[in-house]
C-alpha positions as a Python dict, from the first residue, in 0.01 Angstrom:
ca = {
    (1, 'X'): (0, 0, 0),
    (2, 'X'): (-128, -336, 107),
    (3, 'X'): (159, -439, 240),
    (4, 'X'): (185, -132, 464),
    (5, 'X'): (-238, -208, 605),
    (6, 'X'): (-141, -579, 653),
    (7, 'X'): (-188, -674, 1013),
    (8, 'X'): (87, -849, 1172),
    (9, 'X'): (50, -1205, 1250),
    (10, 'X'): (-259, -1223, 1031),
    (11, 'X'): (-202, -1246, 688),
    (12, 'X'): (-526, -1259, 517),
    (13, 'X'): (-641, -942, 769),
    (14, 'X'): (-586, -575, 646),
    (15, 'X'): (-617, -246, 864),
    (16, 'X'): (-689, 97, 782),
    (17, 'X'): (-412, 357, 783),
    (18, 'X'): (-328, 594, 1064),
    (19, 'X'): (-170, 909, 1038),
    (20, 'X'): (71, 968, 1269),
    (21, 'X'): (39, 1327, 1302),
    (22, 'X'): (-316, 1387, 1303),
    (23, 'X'): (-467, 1049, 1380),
    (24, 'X'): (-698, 1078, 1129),
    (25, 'X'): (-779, 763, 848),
    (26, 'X'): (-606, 756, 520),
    (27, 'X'): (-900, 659, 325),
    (28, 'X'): (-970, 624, -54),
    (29, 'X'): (-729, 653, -357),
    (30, 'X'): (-473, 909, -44),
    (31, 'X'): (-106, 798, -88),
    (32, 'X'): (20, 668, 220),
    (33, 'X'): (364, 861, 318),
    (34, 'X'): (627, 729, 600),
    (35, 'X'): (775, 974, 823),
    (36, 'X'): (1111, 855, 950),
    (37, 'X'): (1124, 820, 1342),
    (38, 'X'): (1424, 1012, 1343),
    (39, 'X'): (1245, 1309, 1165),
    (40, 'X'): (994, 1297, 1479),
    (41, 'X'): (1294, 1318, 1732),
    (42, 'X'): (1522, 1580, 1546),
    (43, 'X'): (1542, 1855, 1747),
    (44, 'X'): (1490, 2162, 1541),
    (45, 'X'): (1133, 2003, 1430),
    (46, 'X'): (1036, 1823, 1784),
    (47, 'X'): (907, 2152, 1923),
    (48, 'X'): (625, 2201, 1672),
    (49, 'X'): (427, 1892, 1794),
    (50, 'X'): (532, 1907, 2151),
    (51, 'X'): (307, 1884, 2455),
    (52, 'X'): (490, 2205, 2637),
    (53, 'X'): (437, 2398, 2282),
    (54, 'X'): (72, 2262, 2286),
    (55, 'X'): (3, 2368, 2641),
    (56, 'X'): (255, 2722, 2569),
    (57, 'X'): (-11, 2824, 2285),
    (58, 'X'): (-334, 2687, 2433),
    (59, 'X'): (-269, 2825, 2773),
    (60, 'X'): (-356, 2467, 2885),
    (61, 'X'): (-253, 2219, 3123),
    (62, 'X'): (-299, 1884, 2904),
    (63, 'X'): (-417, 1617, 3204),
    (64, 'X'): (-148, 1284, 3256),
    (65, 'X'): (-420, 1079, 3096),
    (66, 'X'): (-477, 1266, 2812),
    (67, 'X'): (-111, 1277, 2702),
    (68, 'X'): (-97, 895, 2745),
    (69, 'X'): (-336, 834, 2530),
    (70, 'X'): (-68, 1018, 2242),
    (71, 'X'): (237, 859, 2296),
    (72, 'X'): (448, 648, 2117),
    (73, 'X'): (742, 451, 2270),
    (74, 'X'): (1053, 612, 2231),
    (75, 'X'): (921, 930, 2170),
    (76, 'X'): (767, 1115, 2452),
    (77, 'X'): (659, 1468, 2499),
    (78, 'X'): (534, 1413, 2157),
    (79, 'X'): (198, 1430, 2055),
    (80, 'X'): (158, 1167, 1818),
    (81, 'X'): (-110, 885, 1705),
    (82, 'X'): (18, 523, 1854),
    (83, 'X'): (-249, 393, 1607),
    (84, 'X'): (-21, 469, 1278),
    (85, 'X'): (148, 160, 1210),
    (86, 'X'): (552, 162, 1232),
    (87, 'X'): (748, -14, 1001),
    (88, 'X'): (1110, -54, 809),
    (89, 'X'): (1191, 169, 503),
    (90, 'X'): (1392, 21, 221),
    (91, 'X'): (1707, 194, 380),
    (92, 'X'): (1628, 20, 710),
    (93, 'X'): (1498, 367, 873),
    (94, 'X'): (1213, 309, 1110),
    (95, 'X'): (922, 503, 981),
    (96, 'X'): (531, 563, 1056),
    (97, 'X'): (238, 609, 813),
    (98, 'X'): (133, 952, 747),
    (99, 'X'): (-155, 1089, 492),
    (100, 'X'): (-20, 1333, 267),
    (101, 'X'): (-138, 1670, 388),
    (102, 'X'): (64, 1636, 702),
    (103, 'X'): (367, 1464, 503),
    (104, 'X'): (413, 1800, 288),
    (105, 'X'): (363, 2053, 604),
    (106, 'X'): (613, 1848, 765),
    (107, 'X'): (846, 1837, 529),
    (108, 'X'): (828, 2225, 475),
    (109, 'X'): (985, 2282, 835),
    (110, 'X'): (859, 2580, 1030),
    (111, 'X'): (766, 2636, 1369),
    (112, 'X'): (399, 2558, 1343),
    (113, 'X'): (240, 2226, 1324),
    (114, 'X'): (42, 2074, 1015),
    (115, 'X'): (-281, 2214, 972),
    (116, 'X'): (-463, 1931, 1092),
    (117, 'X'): (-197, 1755, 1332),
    (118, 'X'): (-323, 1651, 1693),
    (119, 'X'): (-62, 1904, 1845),
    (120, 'X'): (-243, 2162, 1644),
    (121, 'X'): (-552, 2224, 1919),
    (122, 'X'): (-687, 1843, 1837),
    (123, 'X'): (-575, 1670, 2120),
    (124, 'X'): (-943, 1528, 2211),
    (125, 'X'): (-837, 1232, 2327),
    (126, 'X'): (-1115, 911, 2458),
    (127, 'X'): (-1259, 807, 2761),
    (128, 'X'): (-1090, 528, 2920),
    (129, 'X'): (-1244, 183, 2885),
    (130, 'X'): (-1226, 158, 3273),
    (131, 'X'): (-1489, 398, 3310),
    (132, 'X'): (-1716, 298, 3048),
    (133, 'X'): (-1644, 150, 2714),
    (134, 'X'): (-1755, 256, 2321),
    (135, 'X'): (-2023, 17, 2292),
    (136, 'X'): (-2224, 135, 2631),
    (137, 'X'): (-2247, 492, 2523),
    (138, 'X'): (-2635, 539, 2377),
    (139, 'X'): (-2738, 860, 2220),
    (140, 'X'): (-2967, 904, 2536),
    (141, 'X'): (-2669, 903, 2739),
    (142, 'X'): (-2516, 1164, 2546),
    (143, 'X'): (-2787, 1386, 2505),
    (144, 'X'): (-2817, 1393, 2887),
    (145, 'X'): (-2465, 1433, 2930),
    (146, 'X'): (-2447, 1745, 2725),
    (147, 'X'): (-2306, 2050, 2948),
    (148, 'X'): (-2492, 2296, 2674),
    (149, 'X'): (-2799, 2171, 2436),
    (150, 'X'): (-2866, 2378, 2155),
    (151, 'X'): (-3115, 2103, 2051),
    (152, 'X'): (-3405, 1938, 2208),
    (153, 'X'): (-3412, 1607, 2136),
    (154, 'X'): (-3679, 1293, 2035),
    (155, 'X'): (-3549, 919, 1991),
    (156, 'X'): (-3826, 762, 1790),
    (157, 'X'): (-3859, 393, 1809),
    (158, 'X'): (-4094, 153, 1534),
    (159, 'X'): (-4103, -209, 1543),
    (160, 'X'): (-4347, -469, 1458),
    (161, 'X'): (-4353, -804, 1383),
    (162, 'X'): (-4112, -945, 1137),
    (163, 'X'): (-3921, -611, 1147),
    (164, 'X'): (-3646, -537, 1346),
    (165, 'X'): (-3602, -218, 1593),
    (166, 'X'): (-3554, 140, 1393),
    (167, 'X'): (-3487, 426, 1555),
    (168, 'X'): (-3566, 818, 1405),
    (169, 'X'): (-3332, 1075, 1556),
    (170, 'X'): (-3503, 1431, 1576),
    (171, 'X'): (-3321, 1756, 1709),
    (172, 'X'): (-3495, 2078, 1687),
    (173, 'X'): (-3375, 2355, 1805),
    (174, 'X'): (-3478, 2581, 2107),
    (175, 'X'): (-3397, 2842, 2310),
    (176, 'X'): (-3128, 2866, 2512),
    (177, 'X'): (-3229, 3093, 2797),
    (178, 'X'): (-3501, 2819, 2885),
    (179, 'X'): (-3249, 2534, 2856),
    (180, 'X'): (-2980, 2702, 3065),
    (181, 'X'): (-2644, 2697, 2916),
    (182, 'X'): (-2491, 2448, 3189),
    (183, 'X'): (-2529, 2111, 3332),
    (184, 'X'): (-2558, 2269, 3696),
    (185, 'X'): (-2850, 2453, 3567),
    (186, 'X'): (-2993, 2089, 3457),
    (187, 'X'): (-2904, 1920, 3815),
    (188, 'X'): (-3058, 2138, 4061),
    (189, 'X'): (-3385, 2189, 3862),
    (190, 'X'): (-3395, 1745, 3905),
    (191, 'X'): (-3589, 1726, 3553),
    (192, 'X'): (-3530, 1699, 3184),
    (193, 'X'): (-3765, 1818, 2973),
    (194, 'X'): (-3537, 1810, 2664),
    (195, 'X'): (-3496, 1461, 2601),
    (196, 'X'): (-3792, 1215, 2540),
    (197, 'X'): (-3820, 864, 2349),
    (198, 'X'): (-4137, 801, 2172),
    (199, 'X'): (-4277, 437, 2117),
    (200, 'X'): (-4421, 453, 1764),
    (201, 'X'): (-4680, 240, 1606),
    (202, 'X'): (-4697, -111, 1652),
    (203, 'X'): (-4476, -347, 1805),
    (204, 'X'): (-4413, -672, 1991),
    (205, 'X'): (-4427, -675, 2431),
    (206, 'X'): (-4049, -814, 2389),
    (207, 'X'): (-3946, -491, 2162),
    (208, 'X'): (-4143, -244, 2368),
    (209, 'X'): (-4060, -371, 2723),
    (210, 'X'): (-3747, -546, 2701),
    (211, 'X'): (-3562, -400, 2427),
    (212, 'X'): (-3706, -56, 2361),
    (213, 'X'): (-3744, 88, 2709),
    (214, 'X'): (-3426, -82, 2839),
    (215, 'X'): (-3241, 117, 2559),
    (216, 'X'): (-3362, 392, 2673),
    (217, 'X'): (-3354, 392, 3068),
    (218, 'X'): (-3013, 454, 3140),
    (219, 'X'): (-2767, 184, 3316),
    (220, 'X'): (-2710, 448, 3679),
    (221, 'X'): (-2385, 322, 3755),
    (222, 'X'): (-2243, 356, 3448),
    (223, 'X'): (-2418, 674, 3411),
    (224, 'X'): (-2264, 839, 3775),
    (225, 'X'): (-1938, 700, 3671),
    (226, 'X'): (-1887, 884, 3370),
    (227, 'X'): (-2011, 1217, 3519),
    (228, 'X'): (-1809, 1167, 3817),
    (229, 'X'): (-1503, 1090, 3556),
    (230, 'X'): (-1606, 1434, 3380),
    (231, 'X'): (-1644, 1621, 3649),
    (232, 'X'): (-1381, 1532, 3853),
    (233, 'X'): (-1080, 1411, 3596),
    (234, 'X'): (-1191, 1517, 3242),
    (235, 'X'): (-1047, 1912, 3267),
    (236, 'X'): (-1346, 1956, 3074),
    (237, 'X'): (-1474, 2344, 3074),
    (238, 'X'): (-1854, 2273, 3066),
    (239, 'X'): (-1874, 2058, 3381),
    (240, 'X'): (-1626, 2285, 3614),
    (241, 'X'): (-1794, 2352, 3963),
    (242, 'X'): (-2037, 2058, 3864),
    (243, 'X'): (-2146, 1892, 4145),
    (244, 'X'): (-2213, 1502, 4032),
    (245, 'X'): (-2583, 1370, 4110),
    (246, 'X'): (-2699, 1165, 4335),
    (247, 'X'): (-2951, 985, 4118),
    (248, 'X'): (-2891, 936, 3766),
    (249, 'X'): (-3139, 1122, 3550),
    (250, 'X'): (-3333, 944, 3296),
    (251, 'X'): (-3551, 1085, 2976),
    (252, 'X'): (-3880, 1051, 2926),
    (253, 'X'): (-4085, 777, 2763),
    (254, 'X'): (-4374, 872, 2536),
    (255, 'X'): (-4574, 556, 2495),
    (256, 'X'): (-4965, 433, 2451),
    (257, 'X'): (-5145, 223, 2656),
    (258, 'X'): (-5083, -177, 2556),
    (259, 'X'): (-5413, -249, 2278),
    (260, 'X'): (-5439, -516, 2093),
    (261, 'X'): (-5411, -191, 1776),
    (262, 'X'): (-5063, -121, 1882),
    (263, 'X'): (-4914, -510, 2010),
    (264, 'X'): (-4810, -778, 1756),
    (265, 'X'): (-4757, -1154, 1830),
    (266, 'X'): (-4388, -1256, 1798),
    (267, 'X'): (-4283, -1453, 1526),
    (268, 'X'): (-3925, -1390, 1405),
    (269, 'X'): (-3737, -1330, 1753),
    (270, 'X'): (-3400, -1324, 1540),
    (271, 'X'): (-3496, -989, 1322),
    (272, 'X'): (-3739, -852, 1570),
    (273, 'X'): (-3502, -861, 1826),
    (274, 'X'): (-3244, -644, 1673),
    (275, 'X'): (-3172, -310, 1654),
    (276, 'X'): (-3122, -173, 1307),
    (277, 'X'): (-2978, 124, 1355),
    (278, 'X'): (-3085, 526, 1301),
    (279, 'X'): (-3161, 790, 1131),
    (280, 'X'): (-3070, 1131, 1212),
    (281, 'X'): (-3313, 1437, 1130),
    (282, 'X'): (-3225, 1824, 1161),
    (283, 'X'): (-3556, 2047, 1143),
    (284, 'X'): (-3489, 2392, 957),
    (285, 'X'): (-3436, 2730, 1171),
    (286, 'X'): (-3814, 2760, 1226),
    (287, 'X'): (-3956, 2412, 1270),
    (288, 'X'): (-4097, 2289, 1472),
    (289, 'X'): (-4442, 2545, 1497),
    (290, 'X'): (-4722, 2455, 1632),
    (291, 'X'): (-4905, 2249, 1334),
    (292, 'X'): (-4557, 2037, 1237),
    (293, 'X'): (-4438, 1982, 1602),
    (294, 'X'): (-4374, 1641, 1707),
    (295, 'X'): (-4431, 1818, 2131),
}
C-alpha cells in the first residue's frame, strides 16, 4: 500500500488514498482496492454513477461547475473523484483506488450505486478558488452565511502574554420563529443578533486590535463575492430569491474598555501572535437559562 500513496515525482512524499467512487479517505488499517478503468466505462454498470441517472432520481439539474469538479479524463458523464490516484495493475489494466465498501457494491452489479458513492445524492462539490479560497473562510463567515441557524452563536477569544490566541466555540440553541428560517429574513431586518465574538480576559493591544478583531470583522469583498456566487451560481435551495447585500454584515464584538486589569505588555510576539486553534462547545436542549447564559 505504500507504493500505491507514493506521490509521483517525490519519492520520500506519501499521500492519502482517494476513493474513486465516493471521494472519501481510505484511512487506518482499510485495504485499498483498484477498480479497473474499463469497469467504470462498461456499459451495463456506467448508468449507476451517471450524472443523467443522478439528476433522473434527484429531480435535479446538477450546475456545469459542479459536474467539473467530478470528472476524470476519459470518462465523462461520470461522477467520479479525480482525487483517487490512477495507476497500472500487474496485468497492465489502468485502475483507480477505491476503499472497500464501494469495491464490494461495485462488484455486486445492480442498478443502484454504492451506498456511499458521490452519484448516490453526495455530489456536494467546493467552492471555486476564484471566488474565495479554503484558508479565507472563518467560522464568522460561515455563521453569517448560514441560510437557516438553528444555533446562536459566541466566538470566545483569550490571550495574554506569553500565550498564544485560543478561541471557545459556543452554539446554543434558539428558536426558530425569532431567527427566521431564511437569509432574506436576515437581510432586510440589516442586523444580526445571532452572532457575537467576546474578548475574554486579558490580553496584549496587538492580540486584541490587530489580530483578534481583524479575525473577526469580515474581509467585504470577499464576503459579497461569495454571496453573490451563492446566490446567483450555487443552485443552492436556501439562498433562491436572495437578493445579495449591499453592505457586508459583520457580528458583533463584546469587549471591555482598555485597563491596565485586562492589557498585558508584549513579550513573546512569536507565540502571542498566533492563533492556536478552537474548541467547539454544544449546550444541552435547555441551556442556556437565565443563571448559566453566556447573553
Amino acid at each position: 500500500q505504500k507504493e500505491i500513496m507514493k506521490v509521483d515525482g517525490k519519492p520520500n512524499a506519501y499521500r492519502v488514498a482517494v476513493c474513486v467512487l465516493c471521494d472519501r479517505l481510505i484511512i487506518g488499517c482499510e485495504t485499498i482496492r483498484k477498480i479497473t478503468r474499463e469497469s467504470l466505462r462498461c456499459q451495463s454498470q456506467r448508468h449507476r454513477i451517471s450524472v443523467k441517472s443522478y439528476e433522473d432520481h434527484h429531480q435535479v439539474t446538477l450546475k456545469d461547475e459542479l459536474v467539473s469538479q467530478y470528472q476524470i479524463s476519459g470518462l465523462e458523464g461520470l461522477l467520479l473523484s479525480p482525487r483517487a490516484k490512477e495507476a497500472t495493475n500487474r496485468d497492465g489494466n489502468a485502475a483507480f483506488e477505491a476503499c472497500n465498501s464501494c469495491y464490494i457494491a461495485w462488484c455486486k452489479k445492480g442498478d443502484t450505486p454504492p451506498k456511499h458513492a458521490i452519484s448516490n445524492g453526495f455530489a456536494i462539490g467546493y467552492i471555486p478558488r476564484d471566488v474565495i479560497t479554503n484558508e479565507d473562510i472563518t467560522a464568522e463567515m460561515c455563521s453569517l452565511l448560514a441560510p437557516v441557524r438553528p444555533f446562536a452563536y459566541v466566538f470566545a477569544y483569550t490571550a495574554g502574554a506569553h500565550k498564544a490566541i485560543r478561541g471557545h466555540f459556543c452554539f446554543f440553541e434558539v428558536d426558530l420563529t425569532h431567527v427566521g428560517s431564511t437569509m432574506n429574513h436576515f437581510l432586510k431586518t440589516g442586523a444580526n443578533p445571532l452572532v457575537y465574538v467576546v474578548l475574554c480576559g486579558r490580553m496584549t493591544l496587538e492580540q486584541k486590535n490587530e489580530i483578534v478583531k481583524k479575525r473577526a470583522r469580515l474581509d467585504v469583498e470577499k464576503m459579497k463575492n461569495l454571496l453573490e456566487w451563492f446566490v446567483n451560481k450555487s443552485g443552492h435551495p436556501g439562498y433562491e430569491g436572495v437578493m445579495p447585500p449591499t453592505e457586508c454584515p459583520q457580528p458583533n464584538i463584546v469587549a471591555d474598555v482598555d485597563t491596565s486589569n485586562n492589557i498585558d505588555h508584549e513579550c513573546d510576539p512569536n507565540i502571542e501572535r498566533t492563533f492556536a486553534g478552537a474548541s467547539f462547545h454544544f449546550t444541552s436542549t435547555h441551556e442556556p437559562q437565565g443563571d448559566t447564559g453566556v447573553y
